[in-house]
C-alpha positions, 0 to 999 in steps of 0.5 A: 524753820519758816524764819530761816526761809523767810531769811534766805528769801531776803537774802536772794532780794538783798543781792540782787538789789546789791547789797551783797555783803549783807546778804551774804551774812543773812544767808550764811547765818540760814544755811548755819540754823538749817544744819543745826536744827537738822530741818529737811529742805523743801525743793523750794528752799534749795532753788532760792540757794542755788539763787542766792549762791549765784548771784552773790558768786556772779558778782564776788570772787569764791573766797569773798562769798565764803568769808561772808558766809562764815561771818553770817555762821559765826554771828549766828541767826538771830543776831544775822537777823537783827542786824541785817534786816534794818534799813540800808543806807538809803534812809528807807525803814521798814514797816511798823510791823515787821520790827514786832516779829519776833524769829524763832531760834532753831534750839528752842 
């Protein structure tokens, strides 16, 4: 469950930095592992949704957020993950240790 946190965290940052498309896929993938792994959300988890909903419905028409939230269910966690945690565009990678993290998939 810590990883499907950590995903919506990046999720809320990724869209108010304005990469909304990847965070909308990031954040529907989390929303599809909380349903499957039947987690109880923290108050803390439902406040970043709130936030991450908002500013990506701030900033793209209903059904936009939603065919990206569908895309992030539909490619499932893991691969949400693996694809949208790599660098932007903008030449920038990430730290050396964070492509050694390895994400626990909700079924096992």
């Amino acid at each position: 469950m810590t990883s499907a946190v950590i995903a919506e965290e990046v999720a809320w940052a990724l869209a108010e930095q304005g990469e909304l498309e990847r965070a909308g896929r990031l954040f529907g993938a989390a929303i599809e592992y909380f349903e499957q792994s039947g987690a109880t959300k923290q108050r803390t988890v439902i406040v970043c949704e709130q936030a991450v909903r908002n500013t990506l419905r701030d900033q793209l028409d209903k059904p936009t957020v939603e065919a990206l939230l569908d895309e992030g269910r539909t490619i499932g966690f893991d691969n949400a993950v693996e694809t949208e945690f790599k660098p932007a565009s903008t030449g920038v990678s990430p730290p050396a240790h964070w492509t050694d993290f390895q994400f626990a998939s909700p079924h096992s």
